[in-house]
C-alpha positions as YAML, in Angstrom:
chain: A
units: angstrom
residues:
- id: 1
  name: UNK
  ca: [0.00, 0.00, 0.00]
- id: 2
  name: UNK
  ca: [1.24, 3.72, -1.07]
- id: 3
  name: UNK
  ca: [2.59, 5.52, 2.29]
- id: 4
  name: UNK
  ca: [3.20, 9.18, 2.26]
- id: 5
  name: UNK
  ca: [6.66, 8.49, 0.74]
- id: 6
  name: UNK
  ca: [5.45, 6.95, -2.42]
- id: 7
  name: UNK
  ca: [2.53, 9.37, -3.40]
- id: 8
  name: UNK
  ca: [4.30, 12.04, -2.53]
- id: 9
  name: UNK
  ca: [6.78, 10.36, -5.49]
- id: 10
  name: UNK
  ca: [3.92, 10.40, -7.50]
- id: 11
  name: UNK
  ca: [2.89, 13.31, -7.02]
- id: 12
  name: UNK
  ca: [6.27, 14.93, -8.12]
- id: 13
  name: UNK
  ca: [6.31, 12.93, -11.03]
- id: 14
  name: UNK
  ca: [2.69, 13.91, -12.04]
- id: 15
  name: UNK
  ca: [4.09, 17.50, -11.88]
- id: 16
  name: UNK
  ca: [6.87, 16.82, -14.38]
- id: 17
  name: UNK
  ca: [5.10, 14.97, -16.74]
- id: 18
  name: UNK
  ca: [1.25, 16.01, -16.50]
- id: 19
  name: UNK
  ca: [0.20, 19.43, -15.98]
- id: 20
  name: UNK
  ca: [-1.26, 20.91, -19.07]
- id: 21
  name: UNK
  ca: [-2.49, 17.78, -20.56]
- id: 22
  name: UNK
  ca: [-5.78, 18.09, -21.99]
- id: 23
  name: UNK
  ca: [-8.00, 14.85, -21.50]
- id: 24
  name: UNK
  ca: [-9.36, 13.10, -24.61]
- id: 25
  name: UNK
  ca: [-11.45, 10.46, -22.32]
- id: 26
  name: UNK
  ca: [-11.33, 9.76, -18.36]
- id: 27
  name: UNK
  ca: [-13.26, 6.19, -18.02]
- id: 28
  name: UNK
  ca: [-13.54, 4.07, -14.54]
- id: 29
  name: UNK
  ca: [-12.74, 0.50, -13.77]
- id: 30
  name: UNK
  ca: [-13.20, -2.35, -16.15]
- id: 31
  name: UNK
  ca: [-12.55, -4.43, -13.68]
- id: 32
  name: UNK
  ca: [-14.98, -4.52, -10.78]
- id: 33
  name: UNK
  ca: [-13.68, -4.62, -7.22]
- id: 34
  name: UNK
  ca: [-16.15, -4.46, -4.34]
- id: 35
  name: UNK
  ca: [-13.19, -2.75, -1.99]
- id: 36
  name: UNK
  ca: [-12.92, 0.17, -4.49]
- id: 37
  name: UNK
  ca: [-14.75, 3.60, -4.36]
- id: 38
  name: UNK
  ca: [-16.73, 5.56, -6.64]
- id: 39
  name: UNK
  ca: [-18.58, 8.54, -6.40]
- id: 40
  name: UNK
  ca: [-19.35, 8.90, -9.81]
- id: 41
  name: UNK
  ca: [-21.28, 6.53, -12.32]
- id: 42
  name: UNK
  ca: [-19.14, 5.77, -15.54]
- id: 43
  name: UNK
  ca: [-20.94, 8.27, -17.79]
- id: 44
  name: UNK
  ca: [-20.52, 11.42, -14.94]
- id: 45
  name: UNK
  ca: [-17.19, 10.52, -15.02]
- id: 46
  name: UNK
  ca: [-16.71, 10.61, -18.82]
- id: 47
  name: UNK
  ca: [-19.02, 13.84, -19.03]
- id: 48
  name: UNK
  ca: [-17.34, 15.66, -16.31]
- id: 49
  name: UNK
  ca: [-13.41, 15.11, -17.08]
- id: 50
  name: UNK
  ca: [-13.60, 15.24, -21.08]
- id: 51
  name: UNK
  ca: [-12.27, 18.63, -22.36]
- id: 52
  name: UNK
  ca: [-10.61, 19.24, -18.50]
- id: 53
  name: UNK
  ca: [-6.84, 20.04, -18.49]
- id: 54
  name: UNK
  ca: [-4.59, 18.52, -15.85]
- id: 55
  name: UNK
  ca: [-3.04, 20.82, -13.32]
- id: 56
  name: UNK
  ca: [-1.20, 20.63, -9.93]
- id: 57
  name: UNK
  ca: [-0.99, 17.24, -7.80]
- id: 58
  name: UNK
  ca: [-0.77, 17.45, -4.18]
- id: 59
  name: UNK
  ca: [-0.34, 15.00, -1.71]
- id: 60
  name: UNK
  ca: [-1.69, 14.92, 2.27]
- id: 61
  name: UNK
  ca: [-1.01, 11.85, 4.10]
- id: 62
  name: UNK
  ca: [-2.94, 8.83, 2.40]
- id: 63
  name: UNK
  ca: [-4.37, 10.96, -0.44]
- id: 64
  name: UNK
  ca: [-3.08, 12.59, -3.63]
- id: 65
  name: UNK
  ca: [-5.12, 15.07, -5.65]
- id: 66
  name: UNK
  ca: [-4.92, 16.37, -9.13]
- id: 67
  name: UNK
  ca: [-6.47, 19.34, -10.14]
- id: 68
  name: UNK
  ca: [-8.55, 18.99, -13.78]
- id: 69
  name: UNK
  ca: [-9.32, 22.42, -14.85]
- id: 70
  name: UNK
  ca: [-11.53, 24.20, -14.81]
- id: 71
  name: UNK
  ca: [-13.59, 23.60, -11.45]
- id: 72
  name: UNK
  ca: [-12.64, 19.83, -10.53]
- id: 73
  name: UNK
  ca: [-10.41, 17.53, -8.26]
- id: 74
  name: UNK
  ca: [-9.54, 13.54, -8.93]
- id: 75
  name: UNK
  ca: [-8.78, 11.72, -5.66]
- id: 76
  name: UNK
  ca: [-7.19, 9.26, -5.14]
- id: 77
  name: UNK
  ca: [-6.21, 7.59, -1.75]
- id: 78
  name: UNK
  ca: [-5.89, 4.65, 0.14]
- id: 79
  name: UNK
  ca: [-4.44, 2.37, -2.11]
- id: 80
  name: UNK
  ca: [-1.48, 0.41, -3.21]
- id: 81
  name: UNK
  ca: [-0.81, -1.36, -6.64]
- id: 82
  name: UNK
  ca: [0.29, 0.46, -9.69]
- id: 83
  name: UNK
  ca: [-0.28, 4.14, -11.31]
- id: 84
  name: UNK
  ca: [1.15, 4.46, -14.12]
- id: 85
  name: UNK
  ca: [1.68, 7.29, -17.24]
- id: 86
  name: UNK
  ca: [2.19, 5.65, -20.70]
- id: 87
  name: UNK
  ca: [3.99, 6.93, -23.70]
- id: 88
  name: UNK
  ca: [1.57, 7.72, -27.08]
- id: 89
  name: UNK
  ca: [1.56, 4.00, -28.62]
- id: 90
  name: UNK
  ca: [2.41, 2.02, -25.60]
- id: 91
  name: UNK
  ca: [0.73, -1.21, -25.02]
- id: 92
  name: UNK
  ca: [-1.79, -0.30, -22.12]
- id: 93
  name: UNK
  ca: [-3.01, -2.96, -18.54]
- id: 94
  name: UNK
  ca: [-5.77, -4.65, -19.68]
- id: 95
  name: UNK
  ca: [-7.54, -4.11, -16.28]
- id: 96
  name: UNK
  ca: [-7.25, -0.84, -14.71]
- id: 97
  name: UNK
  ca: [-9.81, 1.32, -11.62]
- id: 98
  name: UNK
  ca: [-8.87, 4.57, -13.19]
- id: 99
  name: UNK
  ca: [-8.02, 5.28, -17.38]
- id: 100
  name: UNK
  ca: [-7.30, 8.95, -18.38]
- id: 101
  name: UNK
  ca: [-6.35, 9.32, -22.05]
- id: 102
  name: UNK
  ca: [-4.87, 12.80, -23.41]
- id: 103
  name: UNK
  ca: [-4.92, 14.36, -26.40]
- id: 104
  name: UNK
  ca: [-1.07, 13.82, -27.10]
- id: 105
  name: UNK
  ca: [-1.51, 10.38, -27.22]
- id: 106
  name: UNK
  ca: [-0.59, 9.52, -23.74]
- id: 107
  name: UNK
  ca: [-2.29, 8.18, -20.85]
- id: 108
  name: UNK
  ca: [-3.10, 7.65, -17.14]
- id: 109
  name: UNK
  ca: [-3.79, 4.54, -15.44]
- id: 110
  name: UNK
  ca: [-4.38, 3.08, -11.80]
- id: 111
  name: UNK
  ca: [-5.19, -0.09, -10.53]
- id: 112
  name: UNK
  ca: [-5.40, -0.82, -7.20]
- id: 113
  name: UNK
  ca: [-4.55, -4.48, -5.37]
- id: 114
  name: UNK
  ca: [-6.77, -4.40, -2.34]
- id: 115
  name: UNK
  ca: [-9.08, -1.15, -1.93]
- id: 116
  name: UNK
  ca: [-9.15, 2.49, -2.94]
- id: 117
  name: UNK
  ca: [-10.65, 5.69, -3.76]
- id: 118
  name: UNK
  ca: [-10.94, 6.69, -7.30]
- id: 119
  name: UNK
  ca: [-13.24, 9.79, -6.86]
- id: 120
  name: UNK
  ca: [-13.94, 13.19, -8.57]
- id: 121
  name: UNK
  ca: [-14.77, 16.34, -6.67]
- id: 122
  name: UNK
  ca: [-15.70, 20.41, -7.47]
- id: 123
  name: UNK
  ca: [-12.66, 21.72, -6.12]
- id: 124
  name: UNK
  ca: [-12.96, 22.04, -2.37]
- id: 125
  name: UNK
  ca: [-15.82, 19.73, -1.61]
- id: 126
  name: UNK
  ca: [-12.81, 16.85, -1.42]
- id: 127
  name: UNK
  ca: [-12.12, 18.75, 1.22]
- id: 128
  name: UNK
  ca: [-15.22, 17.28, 3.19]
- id: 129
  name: UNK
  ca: [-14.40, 13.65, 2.58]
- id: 130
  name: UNK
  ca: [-13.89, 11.37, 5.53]
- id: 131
  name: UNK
  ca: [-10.20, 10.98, 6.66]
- id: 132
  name: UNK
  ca: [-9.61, 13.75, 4.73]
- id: 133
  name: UNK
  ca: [-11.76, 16.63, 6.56]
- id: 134
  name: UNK
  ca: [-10.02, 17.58, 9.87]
- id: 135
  name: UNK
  ca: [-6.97, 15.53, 9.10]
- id: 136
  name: UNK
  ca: [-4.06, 15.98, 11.35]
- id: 137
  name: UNK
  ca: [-0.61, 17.38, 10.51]
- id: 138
  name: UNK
  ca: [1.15, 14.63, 8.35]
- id: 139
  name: UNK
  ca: [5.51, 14.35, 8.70]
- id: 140
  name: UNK
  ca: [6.31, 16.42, 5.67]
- id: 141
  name: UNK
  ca: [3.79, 19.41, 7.43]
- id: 142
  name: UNK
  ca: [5.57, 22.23, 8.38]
- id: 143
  name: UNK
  ca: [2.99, 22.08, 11.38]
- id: 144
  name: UNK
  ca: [4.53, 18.67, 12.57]
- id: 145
  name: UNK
  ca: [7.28, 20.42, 15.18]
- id: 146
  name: UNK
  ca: [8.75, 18.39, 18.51]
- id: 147
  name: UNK
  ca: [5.96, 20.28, 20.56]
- id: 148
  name: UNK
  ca: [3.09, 19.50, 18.12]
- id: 149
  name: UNK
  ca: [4.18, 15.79, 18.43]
- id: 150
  name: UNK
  ca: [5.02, 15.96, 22.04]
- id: 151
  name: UNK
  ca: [1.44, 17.26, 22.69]
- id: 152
  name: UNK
  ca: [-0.41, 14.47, 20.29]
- id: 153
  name: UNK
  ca: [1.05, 12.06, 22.95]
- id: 154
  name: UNK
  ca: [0.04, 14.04, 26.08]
- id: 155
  name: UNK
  ca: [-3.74, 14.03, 24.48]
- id: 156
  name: UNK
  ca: [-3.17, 10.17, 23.89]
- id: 157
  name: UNK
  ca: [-2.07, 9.67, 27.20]
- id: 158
  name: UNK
  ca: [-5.45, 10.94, 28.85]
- id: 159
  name: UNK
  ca: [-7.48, 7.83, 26.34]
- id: 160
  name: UNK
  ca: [-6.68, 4.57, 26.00]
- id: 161
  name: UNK
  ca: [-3.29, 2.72, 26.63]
- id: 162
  name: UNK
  ca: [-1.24, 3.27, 23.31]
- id: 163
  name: UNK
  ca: [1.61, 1.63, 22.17]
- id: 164
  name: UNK
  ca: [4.25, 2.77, 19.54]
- id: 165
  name: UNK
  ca: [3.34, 1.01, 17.09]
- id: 166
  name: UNK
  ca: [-0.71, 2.30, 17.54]
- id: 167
  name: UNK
  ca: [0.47, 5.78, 17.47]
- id: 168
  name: UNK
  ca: [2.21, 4.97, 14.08]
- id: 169
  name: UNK
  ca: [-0.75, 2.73, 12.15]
- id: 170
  name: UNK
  ca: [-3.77, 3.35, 13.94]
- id: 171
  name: UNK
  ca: [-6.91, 6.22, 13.75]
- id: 172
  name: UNK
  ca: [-4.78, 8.17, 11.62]
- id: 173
  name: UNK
  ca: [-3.08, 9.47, 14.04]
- id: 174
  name: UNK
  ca: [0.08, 10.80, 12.25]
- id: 175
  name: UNK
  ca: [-1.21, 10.54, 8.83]
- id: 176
  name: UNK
  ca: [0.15, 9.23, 5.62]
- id: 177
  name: UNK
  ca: [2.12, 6.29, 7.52]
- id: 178
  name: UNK
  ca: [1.57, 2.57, 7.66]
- id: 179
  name: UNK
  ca: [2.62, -1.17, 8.68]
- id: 180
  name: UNK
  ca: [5.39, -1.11, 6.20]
- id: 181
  name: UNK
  ca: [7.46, 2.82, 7.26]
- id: 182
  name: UNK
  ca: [6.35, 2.32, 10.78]
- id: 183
  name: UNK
  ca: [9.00, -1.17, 10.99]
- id: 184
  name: UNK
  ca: [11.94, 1.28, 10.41]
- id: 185
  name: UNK
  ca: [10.86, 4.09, 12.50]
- id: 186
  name: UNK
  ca: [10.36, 1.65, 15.52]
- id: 187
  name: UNK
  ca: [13.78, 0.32, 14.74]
- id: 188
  name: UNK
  ca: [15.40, 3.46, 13.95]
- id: 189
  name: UNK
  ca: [14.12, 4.98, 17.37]
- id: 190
  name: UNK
  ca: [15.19, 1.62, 18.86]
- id: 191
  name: UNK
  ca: [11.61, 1.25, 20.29]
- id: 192
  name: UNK
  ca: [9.68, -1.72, 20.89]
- id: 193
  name: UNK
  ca: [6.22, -2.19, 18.43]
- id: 194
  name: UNK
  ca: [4.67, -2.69, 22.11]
- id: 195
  name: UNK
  ca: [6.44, 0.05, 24.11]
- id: 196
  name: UNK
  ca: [3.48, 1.82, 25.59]
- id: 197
  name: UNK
  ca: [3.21, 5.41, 25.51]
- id: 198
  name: UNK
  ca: [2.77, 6.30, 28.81]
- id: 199
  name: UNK
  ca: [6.54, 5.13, 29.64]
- id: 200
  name: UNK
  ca: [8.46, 7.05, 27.20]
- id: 201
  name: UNK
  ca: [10.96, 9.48, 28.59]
- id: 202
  name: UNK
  ca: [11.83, 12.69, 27.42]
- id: 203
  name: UNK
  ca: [14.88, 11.86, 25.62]
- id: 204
  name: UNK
  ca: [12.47, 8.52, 23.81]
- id: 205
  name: UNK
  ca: [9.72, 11.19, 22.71]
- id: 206
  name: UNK
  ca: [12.50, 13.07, 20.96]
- id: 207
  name: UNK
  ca: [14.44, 9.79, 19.37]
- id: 208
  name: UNK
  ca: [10.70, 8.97, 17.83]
- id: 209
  name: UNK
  ca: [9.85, 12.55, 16.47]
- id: 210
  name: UNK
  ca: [13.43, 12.17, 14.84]
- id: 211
  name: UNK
  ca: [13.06, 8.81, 13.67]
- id: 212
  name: UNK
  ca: [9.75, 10.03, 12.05]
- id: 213
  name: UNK
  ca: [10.75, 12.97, 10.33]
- id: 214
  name: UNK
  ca: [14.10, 11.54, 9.02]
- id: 215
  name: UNK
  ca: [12.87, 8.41, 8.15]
- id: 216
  name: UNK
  ca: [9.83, 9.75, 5.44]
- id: 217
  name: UNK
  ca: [12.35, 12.03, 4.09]
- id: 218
  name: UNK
  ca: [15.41, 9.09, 3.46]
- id: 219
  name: UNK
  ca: [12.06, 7.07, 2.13]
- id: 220
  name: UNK
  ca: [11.09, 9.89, -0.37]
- id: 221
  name: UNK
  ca: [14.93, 10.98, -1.25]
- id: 222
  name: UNK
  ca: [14.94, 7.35, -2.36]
- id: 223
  name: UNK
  ca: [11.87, 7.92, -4.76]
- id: 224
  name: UNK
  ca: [9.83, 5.43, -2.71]
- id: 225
  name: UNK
  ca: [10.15, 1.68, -1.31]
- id: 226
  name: UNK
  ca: [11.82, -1.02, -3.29]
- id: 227
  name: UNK
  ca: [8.54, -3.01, -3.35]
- id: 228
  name: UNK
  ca: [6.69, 0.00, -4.52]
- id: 229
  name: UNK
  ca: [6.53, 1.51, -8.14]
- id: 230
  name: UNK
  ca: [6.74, 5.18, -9.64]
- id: 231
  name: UNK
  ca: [4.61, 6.65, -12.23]
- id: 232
  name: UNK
  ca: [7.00, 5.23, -15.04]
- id: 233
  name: UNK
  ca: [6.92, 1.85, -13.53]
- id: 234
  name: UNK
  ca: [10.38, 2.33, -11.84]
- id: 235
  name: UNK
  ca: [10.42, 0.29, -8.13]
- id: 236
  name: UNK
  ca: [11.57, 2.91, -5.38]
- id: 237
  name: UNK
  ca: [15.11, 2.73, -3.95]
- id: 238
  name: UNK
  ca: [14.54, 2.69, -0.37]
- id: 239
  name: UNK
  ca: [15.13, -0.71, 0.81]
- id: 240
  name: UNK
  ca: [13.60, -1.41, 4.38]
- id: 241
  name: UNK
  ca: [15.65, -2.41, 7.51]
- id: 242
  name: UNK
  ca: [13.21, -4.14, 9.04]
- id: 243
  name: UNK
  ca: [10.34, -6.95, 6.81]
- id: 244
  name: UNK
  ca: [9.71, -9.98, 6.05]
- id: 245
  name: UNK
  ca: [12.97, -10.17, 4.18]
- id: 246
  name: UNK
  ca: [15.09, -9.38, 6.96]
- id: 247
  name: UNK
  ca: [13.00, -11.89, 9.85]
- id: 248
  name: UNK
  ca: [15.30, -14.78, 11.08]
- id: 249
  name: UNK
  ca: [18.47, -13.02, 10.04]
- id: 250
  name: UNK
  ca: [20.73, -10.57, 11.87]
- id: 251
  name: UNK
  ca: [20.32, -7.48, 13.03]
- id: 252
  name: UNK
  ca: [22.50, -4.85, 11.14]
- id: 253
  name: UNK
  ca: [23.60, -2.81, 14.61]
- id: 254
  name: UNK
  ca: [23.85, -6.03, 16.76]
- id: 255
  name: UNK
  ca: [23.98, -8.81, 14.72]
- id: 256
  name: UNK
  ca: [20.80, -10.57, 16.57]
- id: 257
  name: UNK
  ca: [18.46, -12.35, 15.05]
- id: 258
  name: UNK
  ca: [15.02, -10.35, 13.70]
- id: 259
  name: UNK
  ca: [12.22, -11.88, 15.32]
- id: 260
  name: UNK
  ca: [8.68, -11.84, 13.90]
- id: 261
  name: UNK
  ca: [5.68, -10.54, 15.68]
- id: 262
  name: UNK
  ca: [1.84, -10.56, 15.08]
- id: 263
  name: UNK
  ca: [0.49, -7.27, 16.66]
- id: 264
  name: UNK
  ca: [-2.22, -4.99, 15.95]
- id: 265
  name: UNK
  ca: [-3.31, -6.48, 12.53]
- id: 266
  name: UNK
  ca: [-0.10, -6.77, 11.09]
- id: 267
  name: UNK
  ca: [3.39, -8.50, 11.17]
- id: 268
  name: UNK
  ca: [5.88, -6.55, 13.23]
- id: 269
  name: UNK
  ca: [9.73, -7.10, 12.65]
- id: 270
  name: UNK
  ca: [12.13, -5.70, 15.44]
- id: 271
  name: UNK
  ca: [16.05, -6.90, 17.03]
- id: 272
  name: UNK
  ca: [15.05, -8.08, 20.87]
- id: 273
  name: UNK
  ca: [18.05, -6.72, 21.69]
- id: 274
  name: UNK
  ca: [18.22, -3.29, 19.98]
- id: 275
  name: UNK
  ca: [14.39, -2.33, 20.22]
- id: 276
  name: UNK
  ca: [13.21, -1.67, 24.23]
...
């Protein structure tokens, strides 16, 4: 699934290689999927984009936007799988959740592998969408400071017990990250998926802000993760420290074993020796 690393990739690239395209046809899935979302029948969709040009792409947390002037915004969020812009003449998926085909000959499509949002707004009204309305400061927000984050947990702290890992994955709490980012900012902070909250010190608050912050940015310097593709197709060069790849063998500080742990509706991978 796309983290804030890899649409924020995308939406970079979409900048480069989209804005001022005029679309030809915009079509929806021709392959149904009950875990994907529409707000739009097929013909809106082909009514409303044809004649729009393509401008900016943004990105907050889980969700990218592209503007389609005049008057309109494409969504698209909460996914993983493949977006992809193809050359004029290039052999094209044969399923796809999203086509957009240009004038020049080129195109846009997406499909997704387990669920997403393929949706079209008037400008602003995205804006009301669940997770999107009221959304919290995401790690590339100049908003998301030490005492912003030092302040999230304090409000946590007066709820339910939290763990690290919870604070990472869950309620959208820091938005934009998942299961996959949060294994190398636990290991990078040298924090156990289950250290709770409530017993971080001052100094461990700090190491995790840190290990946030530094971690998206190495993951979007490196145009994504490894297991992840760009808009041409291209996997990301960020390889991650701590998955599936990496359980059983050592540790690269301490040379212990990665162990494996179920937790919170996902597979955890952490050193016992590093991680506290």
């Amino acid at each position: 699934m796309f983290e804030i690393p890899e649409y924020t990739t995308l939406a970079l690239q979409m900048n480069m290689t989209l804005v001022g395209k005029n679309i030809q046809r915009g079509t929806l899935g021709n392959s149904p999927h009950k875990f994907v979302s529409y707000n739009q029948t097929h013909e809106e969709f082909e009514g409303l984009t044809r004649g729009k040009r393509v401008g900016l792409a943004r990105v907050r947390g889980h969700w990218l936007t592209m503007d389609l002037e005049p008057g309109y915004r494409l969504l698209l969020g909460e996914c993983g799988g493949k977006v992809l812009y193809h050359t004029p003449g290039a052999a094209l998926p044969e399923k796809y959740h999203l086509f957009l085909a240009f004038t020049d000959g080129s195109s846009l499509t997406a499909l997704t592998a387990m669920w997403g949002a393929f949706e079209l707004y008037e400008v602003e009204k995205e804006q009301e969408r669940q997770y999107i309305k009221g959304m919290r400061p995401t790690p590339v927000d100049r908003e998301f400071t030490f005492d912003y984050f030092s302040a999230l947990i304090d409000e946590l702290l007066q709820g339910k017990k939290r763990s690290v890992k919870s604070l990472l994955t869950q309620d959208q709490l820091i938005p934009g990250l998942g299961n996959a980012i949060a294994q190398d900012i636990m290991f990078n902070a040298l924090l156990h998926p289950r250290h709770s909250l409530a017993d971080l010190t001052p100094d461990q608050r700090r190491d995790l802000f840190e290990a946030i912050t530094n971690t998206v940015h190495a993951v979007i310097d490196k145009g994504g993760r490894n297991d992840e593709v760009d808009l041409f197709g291209k996997p990301g060069g960020y390889v991650r420290l701590m998955d599936s790849h990496t359980a059983g063998k050592p540790c690269p500080e301490c040379g212990r074993a990665v162990e494996k742990l179920q937790y919170l509706g996902g597979a955890c991978y952490f050193c016992p020796k590093c991680q506290v």
